[in-house]
C-alpha positions in Angstrom: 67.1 21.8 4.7 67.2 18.6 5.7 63.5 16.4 6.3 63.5 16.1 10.3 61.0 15.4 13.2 61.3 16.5 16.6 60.3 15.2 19.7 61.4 17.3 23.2 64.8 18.9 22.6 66.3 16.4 20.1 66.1 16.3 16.2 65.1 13.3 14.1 68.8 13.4 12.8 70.2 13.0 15.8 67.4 10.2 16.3 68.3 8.4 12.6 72.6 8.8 14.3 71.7 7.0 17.6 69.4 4.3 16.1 72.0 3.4 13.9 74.7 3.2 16.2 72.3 0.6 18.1 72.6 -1.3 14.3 76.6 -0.9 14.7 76.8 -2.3 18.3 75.4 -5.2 17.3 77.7 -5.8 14.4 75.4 -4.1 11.2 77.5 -1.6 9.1 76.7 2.4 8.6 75.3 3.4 5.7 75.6 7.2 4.1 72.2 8.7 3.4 70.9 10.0 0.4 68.7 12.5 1.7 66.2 15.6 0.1 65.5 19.0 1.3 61.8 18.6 1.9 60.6 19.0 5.1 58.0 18.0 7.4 54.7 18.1 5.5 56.3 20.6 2.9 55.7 19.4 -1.0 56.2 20.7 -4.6 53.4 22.0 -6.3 53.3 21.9 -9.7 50.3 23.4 -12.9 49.4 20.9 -15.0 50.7 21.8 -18.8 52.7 25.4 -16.9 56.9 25.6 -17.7 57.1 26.8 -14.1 59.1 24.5 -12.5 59.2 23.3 -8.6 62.8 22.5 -7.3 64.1 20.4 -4.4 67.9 19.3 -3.2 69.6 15.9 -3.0 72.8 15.6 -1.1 74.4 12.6 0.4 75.4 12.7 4.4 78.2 10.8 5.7 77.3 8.7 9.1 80.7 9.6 10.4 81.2 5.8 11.3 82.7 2.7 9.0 80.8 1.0 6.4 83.4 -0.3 4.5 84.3 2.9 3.6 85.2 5.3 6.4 84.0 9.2 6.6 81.9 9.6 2.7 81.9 6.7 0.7 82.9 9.5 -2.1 86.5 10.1 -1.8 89.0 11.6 -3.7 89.2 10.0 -7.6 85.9 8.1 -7.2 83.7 7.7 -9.6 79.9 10.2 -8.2 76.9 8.5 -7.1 74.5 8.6 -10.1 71.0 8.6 -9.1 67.6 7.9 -11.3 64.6 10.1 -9.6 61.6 8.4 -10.4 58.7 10.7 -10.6 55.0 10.8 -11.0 53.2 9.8 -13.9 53.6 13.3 -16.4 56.2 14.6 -14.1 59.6 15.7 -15.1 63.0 16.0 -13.5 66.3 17.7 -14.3 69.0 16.4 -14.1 67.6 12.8 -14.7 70.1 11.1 -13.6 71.6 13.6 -10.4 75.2 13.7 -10.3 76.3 13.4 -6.7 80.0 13.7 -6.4 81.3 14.4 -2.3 79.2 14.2 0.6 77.1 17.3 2.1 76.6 19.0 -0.8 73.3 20.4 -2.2 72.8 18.8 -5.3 69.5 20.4 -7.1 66.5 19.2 -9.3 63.5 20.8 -11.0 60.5 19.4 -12.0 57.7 20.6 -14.6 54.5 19.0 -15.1 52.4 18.0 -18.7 48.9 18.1 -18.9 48.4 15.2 -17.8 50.6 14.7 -14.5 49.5 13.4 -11.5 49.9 13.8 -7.8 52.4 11.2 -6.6 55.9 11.0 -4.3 59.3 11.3 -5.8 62.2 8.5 -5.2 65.5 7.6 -6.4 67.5 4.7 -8.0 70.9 4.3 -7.7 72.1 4.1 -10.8 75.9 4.0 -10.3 77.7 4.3 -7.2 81.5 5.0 -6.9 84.2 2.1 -6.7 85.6 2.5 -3.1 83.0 0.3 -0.9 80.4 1.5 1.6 76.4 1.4 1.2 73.8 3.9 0.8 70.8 4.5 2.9 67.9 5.9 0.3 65.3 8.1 2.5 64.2 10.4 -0.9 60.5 11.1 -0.7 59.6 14.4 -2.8 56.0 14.6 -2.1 54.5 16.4 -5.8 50.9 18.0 -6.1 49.1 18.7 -9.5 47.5 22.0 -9.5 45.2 22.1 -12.7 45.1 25.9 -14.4 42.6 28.5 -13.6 39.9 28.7 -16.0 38.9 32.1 -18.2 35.7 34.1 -17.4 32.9 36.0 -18.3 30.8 38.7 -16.5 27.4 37.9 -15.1 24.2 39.9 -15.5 21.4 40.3 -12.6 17.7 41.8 -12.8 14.8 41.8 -10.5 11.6 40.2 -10.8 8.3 40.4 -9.3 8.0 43.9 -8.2 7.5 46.5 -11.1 9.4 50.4 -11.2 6.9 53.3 -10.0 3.9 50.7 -8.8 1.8 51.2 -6.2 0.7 48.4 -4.0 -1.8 47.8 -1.2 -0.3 47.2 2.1 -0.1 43.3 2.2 -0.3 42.6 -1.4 2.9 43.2 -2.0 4.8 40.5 -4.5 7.7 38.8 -3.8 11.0 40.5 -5.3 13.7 37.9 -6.6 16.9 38.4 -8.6 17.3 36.8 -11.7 21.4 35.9 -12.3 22.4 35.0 -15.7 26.0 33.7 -15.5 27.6 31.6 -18.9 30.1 29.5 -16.4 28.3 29.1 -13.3 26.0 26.0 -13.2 22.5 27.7 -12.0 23.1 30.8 -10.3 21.0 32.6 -7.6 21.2 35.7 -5.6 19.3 37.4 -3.3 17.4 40.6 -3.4 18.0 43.2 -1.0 15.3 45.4 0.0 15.9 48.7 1.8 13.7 52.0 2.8 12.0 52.6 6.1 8.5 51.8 6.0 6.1 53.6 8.8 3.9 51.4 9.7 3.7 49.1 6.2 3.5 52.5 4.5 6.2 54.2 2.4 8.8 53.9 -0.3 10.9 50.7 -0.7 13.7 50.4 -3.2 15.0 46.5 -4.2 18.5 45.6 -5.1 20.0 42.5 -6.6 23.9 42.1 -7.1 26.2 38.6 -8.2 28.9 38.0 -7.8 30.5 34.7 -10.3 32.9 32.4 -9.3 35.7 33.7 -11.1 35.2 36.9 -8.9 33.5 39.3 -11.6 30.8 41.5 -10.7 28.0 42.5 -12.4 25.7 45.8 -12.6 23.3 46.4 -9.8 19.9 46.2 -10.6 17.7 48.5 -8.7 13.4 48.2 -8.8 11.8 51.3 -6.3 7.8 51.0 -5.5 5.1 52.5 -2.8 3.4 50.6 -0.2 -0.3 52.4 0.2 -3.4 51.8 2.3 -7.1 53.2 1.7 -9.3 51.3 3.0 -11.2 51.9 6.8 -10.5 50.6 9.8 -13.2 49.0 12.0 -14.3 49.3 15.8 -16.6 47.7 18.3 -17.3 47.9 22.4 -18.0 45.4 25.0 -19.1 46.2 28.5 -17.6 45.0 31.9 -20.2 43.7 33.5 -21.3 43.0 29.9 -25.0 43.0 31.6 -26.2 44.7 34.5 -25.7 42.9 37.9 -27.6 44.9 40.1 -31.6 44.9 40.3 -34.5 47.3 38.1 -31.6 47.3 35.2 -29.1 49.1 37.5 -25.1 48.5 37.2 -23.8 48.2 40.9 -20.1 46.8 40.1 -18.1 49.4 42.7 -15.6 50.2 39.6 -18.1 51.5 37.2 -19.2 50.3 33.9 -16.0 49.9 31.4 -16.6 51.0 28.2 -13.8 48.6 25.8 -13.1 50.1 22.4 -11.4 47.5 20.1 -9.9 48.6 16.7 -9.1 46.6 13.8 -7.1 47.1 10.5 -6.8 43.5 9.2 -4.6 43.7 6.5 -3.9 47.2 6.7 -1.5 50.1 7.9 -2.4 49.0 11.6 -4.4 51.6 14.3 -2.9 54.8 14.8 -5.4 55.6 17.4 -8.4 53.8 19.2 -10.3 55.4 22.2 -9.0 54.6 25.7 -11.5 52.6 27.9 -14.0 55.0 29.5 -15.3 54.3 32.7 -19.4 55.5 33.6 -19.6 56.0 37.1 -23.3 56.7 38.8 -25.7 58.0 36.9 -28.6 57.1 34.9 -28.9 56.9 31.1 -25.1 57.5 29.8 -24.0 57.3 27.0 -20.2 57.4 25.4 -19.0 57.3 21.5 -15.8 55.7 20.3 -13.6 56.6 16.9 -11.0 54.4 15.1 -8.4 56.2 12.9 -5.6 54.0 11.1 -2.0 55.2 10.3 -3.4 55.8 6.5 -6.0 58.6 8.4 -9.1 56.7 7.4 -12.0 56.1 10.4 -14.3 54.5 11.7 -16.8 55.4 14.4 -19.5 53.9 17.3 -21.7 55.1 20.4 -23.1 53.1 23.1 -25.9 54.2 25.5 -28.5 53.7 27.7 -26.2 53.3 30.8 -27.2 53.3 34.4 -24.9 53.0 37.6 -25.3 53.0 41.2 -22.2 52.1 42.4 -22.6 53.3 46.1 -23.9 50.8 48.8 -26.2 52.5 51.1 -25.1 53.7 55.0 -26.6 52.0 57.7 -25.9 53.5 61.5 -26.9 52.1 65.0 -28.0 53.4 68.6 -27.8 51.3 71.8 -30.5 52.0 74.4 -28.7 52.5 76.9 -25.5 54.2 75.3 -22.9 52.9 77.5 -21.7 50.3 79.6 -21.2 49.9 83.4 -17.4 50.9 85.0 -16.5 47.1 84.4 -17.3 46.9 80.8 -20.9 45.2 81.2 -24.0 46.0 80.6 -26.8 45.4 83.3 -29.7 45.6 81.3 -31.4 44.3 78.2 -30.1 47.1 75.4 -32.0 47.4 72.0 -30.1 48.4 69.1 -32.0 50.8 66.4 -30.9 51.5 62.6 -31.4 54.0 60.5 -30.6 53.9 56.6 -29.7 56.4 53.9 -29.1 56.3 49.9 -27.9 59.9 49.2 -28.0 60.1 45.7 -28.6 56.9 44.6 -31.4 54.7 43.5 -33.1 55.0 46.7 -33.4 53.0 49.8 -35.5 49.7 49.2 -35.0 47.9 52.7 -34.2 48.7 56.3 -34.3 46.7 60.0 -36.5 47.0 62.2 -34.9 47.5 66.0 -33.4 44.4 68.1 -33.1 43.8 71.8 -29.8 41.9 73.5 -30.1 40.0 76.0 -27.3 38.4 78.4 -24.2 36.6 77.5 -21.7 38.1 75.0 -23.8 39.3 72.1 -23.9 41.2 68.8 -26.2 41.6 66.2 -25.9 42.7 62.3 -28.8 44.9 60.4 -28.5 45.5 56.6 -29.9 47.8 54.5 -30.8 47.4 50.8 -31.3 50.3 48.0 -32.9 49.6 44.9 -30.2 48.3 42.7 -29.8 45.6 45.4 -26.9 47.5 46.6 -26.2 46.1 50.6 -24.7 47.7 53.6 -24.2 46.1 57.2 -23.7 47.2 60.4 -23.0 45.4 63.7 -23.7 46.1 67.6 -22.1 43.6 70.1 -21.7 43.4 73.6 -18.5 42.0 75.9 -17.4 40.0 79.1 -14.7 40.6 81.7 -11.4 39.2 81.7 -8.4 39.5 84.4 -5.9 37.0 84.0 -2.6 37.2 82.2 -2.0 34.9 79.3 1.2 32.9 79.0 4.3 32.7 76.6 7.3 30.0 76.0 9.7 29.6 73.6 11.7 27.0 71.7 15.0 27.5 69.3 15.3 26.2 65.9 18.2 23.9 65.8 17.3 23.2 69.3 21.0 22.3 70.5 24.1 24.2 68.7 25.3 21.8 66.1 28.8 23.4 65.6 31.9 23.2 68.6 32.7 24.9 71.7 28.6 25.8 72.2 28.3 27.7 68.3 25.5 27.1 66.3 26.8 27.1 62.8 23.8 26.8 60.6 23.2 29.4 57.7 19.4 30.4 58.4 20.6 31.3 61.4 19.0 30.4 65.1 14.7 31.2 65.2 13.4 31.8 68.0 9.9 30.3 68.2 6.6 32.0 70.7 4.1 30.4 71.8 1.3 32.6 73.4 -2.1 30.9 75.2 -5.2 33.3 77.2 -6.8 30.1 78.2 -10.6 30.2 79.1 -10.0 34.5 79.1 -10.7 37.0 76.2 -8.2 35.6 74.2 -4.8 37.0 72.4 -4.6 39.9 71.2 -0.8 39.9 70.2 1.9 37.5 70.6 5.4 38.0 69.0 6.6 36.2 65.8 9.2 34.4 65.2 13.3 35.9 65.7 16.1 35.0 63.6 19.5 35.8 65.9 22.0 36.6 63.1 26.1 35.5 63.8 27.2 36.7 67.1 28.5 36.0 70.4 25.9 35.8 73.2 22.7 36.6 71.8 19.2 37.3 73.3 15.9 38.1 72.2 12.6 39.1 74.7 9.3 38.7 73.4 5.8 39.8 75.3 2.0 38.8 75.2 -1.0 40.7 75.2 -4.8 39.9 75.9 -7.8 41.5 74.5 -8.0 43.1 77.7 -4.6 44.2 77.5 -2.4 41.9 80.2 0.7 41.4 79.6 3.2 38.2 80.4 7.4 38.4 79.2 10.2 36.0 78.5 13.7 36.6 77.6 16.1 33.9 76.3 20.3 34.9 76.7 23.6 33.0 75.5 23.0 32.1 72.3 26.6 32.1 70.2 26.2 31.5 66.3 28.3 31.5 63.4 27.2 30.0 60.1 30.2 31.9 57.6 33.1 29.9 56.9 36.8 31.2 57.6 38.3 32.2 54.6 41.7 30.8 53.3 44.1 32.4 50.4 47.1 31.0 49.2 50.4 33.0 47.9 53.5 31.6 45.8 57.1 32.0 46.7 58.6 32.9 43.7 55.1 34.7 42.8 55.3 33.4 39.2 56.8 31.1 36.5 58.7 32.0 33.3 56.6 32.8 30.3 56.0 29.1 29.2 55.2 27.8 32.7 58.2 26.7 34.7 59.6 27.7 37.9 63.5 27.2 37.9 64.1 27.0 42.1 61.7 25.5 44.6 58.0 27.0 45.4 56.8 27.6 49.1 53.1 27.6 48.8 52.1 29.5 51.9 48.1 29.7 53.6 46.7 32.8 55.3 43.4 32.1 57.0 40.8 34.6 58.9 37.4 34.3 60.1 35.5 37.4 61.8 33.1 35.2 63.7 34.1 32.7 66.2 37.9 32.8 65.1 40.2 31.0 63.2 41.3 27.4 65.3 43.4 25.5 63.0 45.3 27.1 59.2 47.4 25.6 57.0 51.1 25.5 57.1 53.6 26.1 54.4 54.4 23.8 51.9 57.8 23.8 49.6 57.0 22.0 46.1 60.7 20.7 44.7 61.7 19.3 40.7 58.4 17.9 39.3 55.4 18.4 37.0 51.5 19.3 37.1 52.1 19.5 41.5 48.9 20.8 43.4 48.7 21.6 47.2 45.5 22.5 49.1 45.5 24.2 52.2 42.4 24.1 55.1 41.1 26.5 57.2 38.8 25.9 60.3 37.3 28.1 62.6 36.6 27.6 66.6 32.6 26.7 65.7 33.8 24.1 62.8 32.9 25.9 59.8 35.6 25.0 57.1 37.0 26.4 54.0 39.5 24.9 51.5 42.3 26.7 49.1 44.1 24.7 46.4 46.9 25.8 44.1 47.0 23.1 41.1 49.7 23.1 37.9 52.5 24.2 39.4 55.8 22.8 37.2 58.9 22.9 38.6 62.5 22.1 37.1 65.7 22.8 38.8 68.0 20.5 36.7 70.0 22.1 33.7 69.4 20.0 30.3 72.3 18.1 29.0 74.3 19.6 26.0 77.0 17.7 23.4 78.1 18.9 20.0 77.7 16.8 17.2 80.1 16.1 14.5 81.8 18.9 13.2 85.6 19.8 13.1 88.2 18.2 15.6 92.1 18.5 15.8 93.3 20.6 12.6 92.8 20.4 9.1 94.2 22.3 6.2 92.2 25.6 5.1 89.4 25.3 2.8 88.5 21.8 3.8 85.8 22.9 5.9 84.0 20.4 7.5 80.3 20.8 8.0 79.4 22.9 11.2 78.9 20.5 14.6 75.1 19.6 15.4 73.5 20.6 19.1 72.2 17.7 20.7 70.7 18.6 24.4 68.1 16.3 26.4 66.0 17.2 29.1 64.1 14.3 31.3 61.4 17.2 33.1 60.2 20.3 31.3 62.0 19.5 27.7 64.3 21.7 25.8 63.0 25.3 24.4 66.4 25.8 22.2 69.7 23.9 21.7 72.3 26.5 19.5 75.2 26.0 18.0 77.8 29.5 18.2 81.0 30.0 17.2 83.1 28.2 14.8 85.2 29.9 11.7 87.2 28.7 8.6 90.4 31.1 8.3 94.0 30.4 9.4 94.1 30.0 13.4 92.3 28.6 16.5 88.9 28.5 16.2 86.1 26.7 18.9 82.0 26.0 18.5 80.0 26.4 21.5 76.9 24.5 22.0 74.2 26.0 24.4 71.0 24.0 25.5 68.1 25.4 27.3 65.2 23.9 29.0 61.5 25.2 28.9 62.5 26.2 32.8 65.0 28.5 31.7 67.9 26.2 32.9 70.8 26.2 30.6 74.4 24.4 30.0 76.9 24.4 27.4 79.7 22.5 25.8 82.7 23.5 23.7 84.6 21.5 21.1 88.1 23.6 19.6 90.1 22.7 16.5 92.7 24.6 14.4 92.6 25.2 10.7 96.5 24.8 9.0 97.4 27.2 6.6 98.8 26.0 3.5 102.7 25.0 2.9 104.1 27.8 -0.6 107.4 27.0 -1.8 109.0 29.3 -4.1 109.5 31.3 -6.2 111.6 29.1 -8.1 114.7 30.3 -10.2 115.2 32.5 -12.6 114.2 34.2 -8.9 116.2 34.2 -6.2 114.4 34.6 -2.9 116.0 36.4 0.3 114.8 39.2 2.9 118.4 40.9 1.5 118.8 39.6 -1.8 117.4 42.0 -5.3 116.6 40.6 -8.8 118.1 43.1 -11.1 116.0 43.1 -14.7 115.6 45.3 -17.4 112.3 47.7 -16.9 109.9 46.8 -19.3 110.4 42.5 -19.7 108.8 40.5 -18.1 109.7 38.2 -15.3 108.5 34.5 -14.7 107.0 33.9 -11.3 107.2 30.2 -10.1 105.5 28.5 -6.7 103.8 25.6 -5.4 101.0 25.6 -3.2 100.5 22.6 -1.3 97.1 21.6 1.2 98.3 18.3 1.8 98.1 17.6 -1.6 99.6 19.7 -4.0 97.0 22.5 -5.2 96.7 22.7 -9.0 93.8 25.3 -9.5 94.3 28.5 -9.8 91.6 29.7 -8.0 93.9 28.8 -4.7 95.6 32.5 -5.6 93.9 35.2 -4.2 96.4 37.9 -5.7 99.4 39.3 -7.0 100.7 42.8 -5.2 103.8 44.6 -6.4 104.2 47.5 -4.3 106.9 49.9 -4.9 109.8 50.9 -2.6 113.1 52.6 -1.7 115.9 51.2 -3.7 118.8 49.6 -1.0 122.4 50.7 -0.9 125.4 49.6 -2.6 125.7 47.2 0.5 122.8 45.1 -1.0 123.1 42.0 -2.5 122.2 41.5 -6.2 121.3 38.7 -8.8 120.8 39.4 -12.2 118.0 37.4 -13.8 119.7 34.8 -15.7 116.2 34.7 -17.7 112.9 36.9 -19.0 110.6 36.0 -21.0 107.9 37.9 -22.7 104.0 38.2 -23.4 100.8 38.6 -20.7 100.3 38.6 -17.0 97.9 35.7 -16.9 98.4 32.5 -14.4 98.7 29.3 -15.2 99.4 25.7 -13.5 102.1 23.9 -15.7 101.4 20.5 -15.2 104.5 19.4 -17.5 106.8 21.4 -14.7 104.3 20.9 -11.8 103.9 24.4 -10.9 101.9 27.4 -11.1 103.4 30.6 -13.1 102.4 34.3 -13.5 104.2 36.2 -16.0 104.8 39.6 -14.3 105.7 42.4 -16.7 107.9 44.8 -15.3 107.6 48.5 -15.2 109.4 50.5 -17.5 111.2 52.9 -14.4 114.7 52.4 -14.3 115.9 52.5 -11.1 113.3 52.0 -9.3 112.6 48.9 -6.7 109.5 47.0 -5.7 108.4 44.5 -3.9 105.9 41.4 -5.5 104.0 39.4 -3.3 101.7 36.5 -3.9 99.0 36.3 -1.7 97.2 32.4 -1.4 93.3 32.3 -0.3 94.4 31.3 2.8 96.5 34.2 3.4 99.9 33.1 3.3 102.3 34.9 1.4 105.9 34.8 -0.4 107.6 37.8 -1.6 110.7 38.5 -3.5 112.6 42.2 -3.9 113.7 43.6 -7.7 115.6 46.4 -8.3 114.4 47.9 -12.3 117.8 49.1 -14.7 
């Protein structure tokens, strides 16, 4: 192949045909190229010191164009284009010099590299070029890497260190386990050690495995190391106490959750606590005591008892009775009242302290009495007295955005629209309850009632109405008309980019239109939506390539008119441009080099899937046969008579323009027997036979080709001999056997 670049939809040597008709405008001559088969970033690699040899192609391409020598500067009778390659230092090529004698024609090389070769880039010289004019246009660069042999190999061996087989070690004292790799070609090798087998808790079996692996890819025996992990040595365990001391009176815990009892266990080192007792909680009582055990995972233990607990955890009860009971019809008392405790410690430490009785006198009143047992635990209880009070508190209300912020009267904010009380009993026995704040969610025509209440239970109610919110944004979609592009991309016909919009608060007020997108590249459209309170919402559609136009499409060189068979020209080129989405393929079809009408057909299509054609037609001539010559005598009618057995001389000329003198333009030689004429028929002895093989042969002294045909021995029999050129023509004569 030939070395070419690409850029969208057109090769390099299409590039290399237009820039140097650019040159030829402006008055510079063509020159043929001498061109190799490496392409792209391809190269030839070659081993250092190996006979296997890399091999490339050199051919020489006409430019079609004049100059000084029209068509291939190599025409008929020239002297060939001798080349010296040139290669890298160590590096060598054969042939040295290439040979080049016609145009487009793969000419090949091999190269093989020493010991010492180096990397480097293959050129040519011309050596000697042929006599009839024109230039050359060198563009030979054989990129060649050296490779250096692989190098031979030894097996590694592995072992592991720092644990011992059958050991036993105590949990934490275990030693490191390495792998030792001894390897004669690789420069300080290492591995690492694998070590596998569940532990329980530190505790168990454990097996270490080292393997290497050498450069050169050879393995070498496992090395396996299994030990025990063990632990026999006792845990430990001590308690705290929450409250660590007592903080009641007379040594007395009074905390209302109890004493906690805190067990902490401890294996430094070790297999770790299997077990450590729960917290324990002493409630009331006096002189407790509680004992704690530690077990590890190894089943050793350790044990510890705390006591001399006591807990009075219950406050005392303190009760009251008011002298006199009750109050008059209107809630008031009308007299001095006196208020009288009594306190009890069932089953505790006892009652230490108790108030004496307390007389109220006018005005709202209360009084508080406490009684104390003898771990200083308290209890308090309170008498009071109250006013009158008949008139009703009041309640407002304010909104939160105080004015809607969206259109047509619609709040549009997203926390919604609060509703705010306010509740006041001034001067009276004050608020009892007063509504909190509302949040109106989206909706039309909204309203919310709240109510007060005093202590004395009056009532007062508002109710705000007409409140229209919504805070949620329309929603917008977008659809494509065609849905999709082709698999790279492209659409091939205009998109309509249509907007659907819907909004299930205050209703959609404004939505996008359609949009048609025509020929172009990387388009976007965005589309808005906007409901009747404002809210907004957005849809885009982005990367949307378009191309209508079908690419442009010529053939390239290749055949035109006629020519005589077995010329064959080189196959046309498909050359095909596309200014938008670029050219996906550009194929050449058709064509054909026997006897007849024949046409290529170029086809170009663009990354859109757009596609256009062009057709070039051309004829190929068959060749011109004269003969046979005498001592045959040709004729539809007319019969060679001659003895059975001789053999008869069969003379032609075979002409492709020129006269053909190799005998390789004979495809074959047919005689084919068949039914002997009447007495009607016309016959011609032959005047001459001559004798020996069959073989063909060009006569250059008589400037024809002959094949000696030797007859059957059949007497009176007739057949027909054909000669058959490789372009299909034929010439027959008849002969009748005596």
């Amino acid at each position: 192949m030939k070395r070419i670049l690409k850029r969208t939809g057109i090769a390099t040597t299409i590039t290399a045909i237009t820039a140097v008709s650019v040159l030829a405008f402006g008055g510079v001559a063509y020159a043929d190229i001498i061109q190799d088969s490496i392409e792209g970033s391809a190269s030839v690699t070659l081993v250092a010191g190996s006979e296997t040899a890399g091999s490339a192609t050199m051919r020489l391409n006409a430019n079609g164009k004049s100059d000084g020598d029209i068509g291939c500067n190599i025409d008929a009778g020239d002297s060939p284009l001798k080349l010296t390659v040139v290669a890298p230092s160590g590096v060598t090529a054969s042939p040295n010099p290439v040979v080049i004698t016609n145009c487009t024609d793969d000419f090949p090389v091999s190269f093989t590299a020493g010991t010492a070769a180096q990397s480097g880039t293959v050129t040519v010289l011309i050596l000697a070029q042929p006599a009839g004019g024109g230039e050359f246009k060198n563009q030979v660069g054989i990129p060649i890497i050296i490779t250096q042999p692989v190098p031979t190999n030894t097996a590694p061996s592995v072992s592991v260190n720092g644990v011992s087989n059958g050991a036993s070690y105590e949990i934490g004292t275990v030693p490191t386990a390495t792998c030792l790799v001894v390897d004669a070609e690789d420069v300080n090798p290492t591995a690492a050690s694998v070590t596998t087998g569940a532990l329980l808790n530190g505790l168990g079996t454990q097996t270490t495995t080292c393997d290497y692996t050498d450069a050169g890819g050879l393995n070498a025996p496992t090395a396996t190391v299994t030990y025990t992990v063990v632990d026999t040595v006792d845990p430990t365990i001590g308690y705290t106490l929450n409250p660590v001391d007592p903080d009641g009176t007379n040594g007395w815990y009074t905390t209302d959750s109890g004493v906690l009892v805190h067990f902490a266990c401890e294996d430094v080192g070790g297999s770790g606590i299997a077990t450590c007792p729960a917290d324990v909680i002493l409630m009331d009582g006096a002189d407790q005591s509680v004992t704690g055990t530690a077990t590890d995972n190894a089943g050793n233990t350790a044990s510890v008892t705390v006591s001399g607990i006591t807990v009075d955890t219950v406050d005392p009860t303190i009760s009251y009775t008011l002298d006199p009971a009750d109050a008059n019809a209107n809630g008031w008392y009308t007299s001095f009242v006196t208020v009288d405790f009594t306190c009890t410690d069932v089953g505790g430490s006892g009652i230490a302290a108790c108030p004496a009785d307390i007389t109220l006198t006018d005005g709202v009143n209360n009084v508080t009495g406490t009684a104390t047992d003898n771990a200083g635990n308290t209890a308090d209880a309170t008498a009071a007295v109250v006013n009158i009070d008949t008139v009703d508190p009041t309640i407002s209300y304010t909104l939160n955005p105080v004015a809607p912020e969206g259109n047509d009267g619609w709040y549009t904010t997203d926390a919604g629209v609060i509703v705010h009380f306010t509740c006041e009993d001034v001067g009276g026995s004050g608020i009892a309850t007063c509504p909190g704040d509302t949040t109106l969610p989206d909706g039309a025509n909204r309203s919310v009632t709240g109510t007060v209440t005093d202590k004395a239970g009056n009532t007062t109610t508002v109710t705000t109405t007409g409140i229209n919110i919504d805070s949620v944004d329309p929603t917008i979609s977008s659809t494509l008309d065609p849905a999709a592009p082709n698999a790279a991309g492209w659409y091939a016909a205009d998109v309509v980019v249509g907007f659907t919009c819907r909004d299930a608060g205050s209703g959609i007020a404004t939505c996008a239109g359609d949009v048609t997108l025509v020929e172009g590249a990387g388009q976007s459209v965005t589309g808005a939506a906007t409901d009747r309170a404002g809210n907004t919402a957005t849809a885009s559609v982005s990367g949307i390539d378009i191309d209508t136009t079908a690419p442009t499409v010529a053939l390239l060189g290749g055949p035109t008119g006629s020519y005589q068979y077995g010329s064959n020209p080189a196959a046309p080129s498909c050359y095909a441009t596309d200014a938008l989405s670029g050219i996906a393929s550009c194929v050449v079809t058709g064509g054909g080099t026997r006897v007849g009408d024949h046409s290529y057909l170029a086809t170009a299509t663009d990354t859109a899937g757009n596609t256009s054609t062009s057709r070039v037609a051309y004829t190929v001539l068959a060749w011109s046969l004269k003969g046979f010559y005498a001592p045959v005598d040709m004729g539809a009618n007319v019969w060679n008579t001659v003895k059975g057995g001789s053999s008869v001389p069969l003379k032609f000329e075979i002409f492709s323009g020129a006269e053909l003198t190799s005998v390789s333009a004979v495809k074959s030689f047919t005689a084919t027997a068949v039914t002997c004429p009447g007495s009607s028929a016309v016959t011609d002895a032959i005047e001459l036979t001559t004798t020996g093989g069959t073989s063909l042969r060009y006569d250059s002294t008589s400037g024809q080709f002959i094949q000696n045909w030797q007859t059957p021995k059949k007497p009176g029999t007739c057949a027909v001999v054909t000669m058959t050129a490789q372009d299909g023509s034929t010439i027959s004569a008849n002969f009748m056997l005596k």
